[in-house]
C-alpha positions in Angstrom: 87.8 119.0 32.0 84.4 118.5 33.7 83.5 114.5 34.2 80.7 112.9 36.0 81.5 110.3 37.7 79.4 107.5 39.4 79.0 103.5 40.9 77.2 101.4 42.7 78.1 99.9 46.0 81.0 97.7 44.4 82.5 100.9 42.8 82.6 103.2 46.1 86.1 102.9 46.9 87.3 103.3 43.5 85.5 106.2 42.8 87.1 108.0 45.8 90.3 107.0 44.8 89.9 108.4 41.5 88.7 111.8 42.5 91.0 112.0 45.4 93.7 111.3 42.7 93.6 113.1 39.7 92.6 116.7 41.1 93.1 118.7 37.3 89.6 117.0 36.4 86.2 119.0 38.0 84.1 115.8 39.3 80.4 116.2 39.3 79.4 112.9 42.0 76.3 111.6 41.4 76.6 108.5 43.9 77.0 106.2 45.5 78.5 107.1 48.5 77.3 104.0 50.6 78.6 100.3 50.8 75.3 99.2 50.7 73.9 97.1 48.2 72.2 99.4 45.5 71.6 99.4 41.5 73.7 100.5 39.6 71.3 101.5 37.1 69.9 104.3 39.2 73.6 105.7 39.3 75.4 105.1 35.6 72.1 106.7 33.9 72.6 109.7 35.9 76.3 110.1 34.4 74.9 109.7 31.1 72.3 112.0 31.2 74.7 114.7 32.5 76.7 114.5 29.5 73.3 114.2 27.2 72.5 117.8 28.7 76.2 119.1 28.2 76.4 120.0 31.9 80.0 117.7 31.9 82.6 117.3 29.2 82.4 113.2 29.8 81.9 110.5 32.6 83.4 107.8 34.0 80.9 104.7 35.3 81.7 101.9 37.8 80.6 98.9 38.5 82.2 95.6 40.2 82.9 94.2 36.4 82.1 97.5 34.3 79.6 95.1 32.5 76.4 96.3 34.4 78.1 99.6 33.8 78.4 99.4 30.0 75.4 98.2 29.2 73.2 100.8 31.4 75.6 104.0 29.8 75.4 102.7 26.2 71.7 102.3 26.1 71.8 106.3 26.3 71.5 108.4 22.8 75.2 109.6 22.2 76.8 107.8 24.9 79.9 105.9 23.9 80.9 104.2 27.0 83.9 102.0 26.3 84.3 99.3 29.3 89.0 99.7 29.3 91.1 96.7 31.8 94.3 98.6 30.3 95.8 101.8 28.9 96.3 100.7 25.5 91.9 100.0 25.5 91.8 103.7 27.0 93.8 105.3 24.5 92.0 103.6 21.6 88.4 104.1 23.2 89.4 107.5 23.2 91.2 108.4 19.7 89.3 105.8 17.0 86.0 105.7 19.3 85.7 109.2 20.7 84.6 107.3 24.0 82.8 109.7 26.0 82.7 107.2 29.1 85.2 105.3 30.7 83.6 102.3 32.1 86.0 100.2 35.1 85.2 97.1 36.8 85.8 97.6 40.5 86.6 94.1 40.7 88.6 93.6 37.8 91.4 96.3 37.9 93.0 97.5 41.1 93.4 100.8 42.0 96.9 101.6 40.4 95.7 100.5 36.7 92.8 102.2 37.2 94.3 105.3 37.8 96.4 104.6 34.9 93.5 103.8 32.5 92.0 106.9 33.7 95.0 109.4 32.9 95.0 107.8 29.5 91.4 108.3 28.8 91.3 111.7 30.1 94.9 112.9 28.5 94.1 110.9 24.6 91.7 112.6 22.2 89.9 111.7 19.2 92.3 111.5 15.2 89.0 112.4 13.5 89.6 111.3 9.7 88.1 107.7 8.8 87.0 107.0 12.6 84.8 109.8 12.1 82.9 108.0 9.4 82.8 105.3 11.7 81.1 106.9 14.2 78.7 108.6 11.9 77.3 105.0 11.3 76.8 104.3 14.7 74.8 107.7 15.5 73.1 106.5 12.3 72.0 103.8 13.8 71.0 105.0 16.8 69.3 107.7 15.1 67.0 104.6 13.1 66.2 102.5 15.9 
């Protein structure tokens, strides 16, 4: 699996962690990689444009809460960014949702659970059948803005 992954200043360290961690995942980086104060705007959109082009299979965004984080990623067309604080919101993000970004709050979950939130969204997959309908409406909406 190929994932951007990206954060602002609050998200640094996690974002290391994570890619020093789970080494069966190709990470594209696409910033931060500086303490200092910065907008996380500038950083989650890249993620999301990555996967709108296809060049990555999905992303993962960070911010200090994952709110910033969510918002920015889900304002993109087909992004599905699904902001998790445990496994059990990974796994569903993932199979009902077809999440296509994990969104973690820096300051919210520590480094263990995120790692843990992150295997779960990377290792669960989408059932298809009625949550496919589901997510037709949403594109439709999208689509009709």
């Amino acid at each position: 699996m190929k994932m951007a992954i990206g954060s602002d200043h609050a998200g640094v360290e996690l974002k290391r962690f994570i890619q020093d961690s789970i080494t069966e995942v190709d990470f594209v980086d696409v910033g931060t990689d500086s303490g200092e104060s910065c907008d996380y705007p500038d950083y989650i959109k890249l993620v999301a444009q990555k996967i709108q082009r296809g060049e990555v299979d999905a992303g993962i965004a960070i911010c200090g809460t994952g709110i910033g984080a969510s918002l920015v990623a889900n304002k993109h067309k087909g992004i599905r960014a699904a902001l998790c604080t445990n496994e059990f919101m990974a796994d569903m993000s993932r199979r009902h949702n077809n999440a296509n970004v994990l969104v973690l709050g820096s300051r919210v979950v520590g480094l263990d659970l995120a790692l843990r939130i992150t295997r779960t969204f990377i290792e669960s997959g989408f059932e298809g059948g009625r949550h496919q309908r589901r997510l037709d409406k949403l594109a439709d909406i999208e689509n009709n803005q």
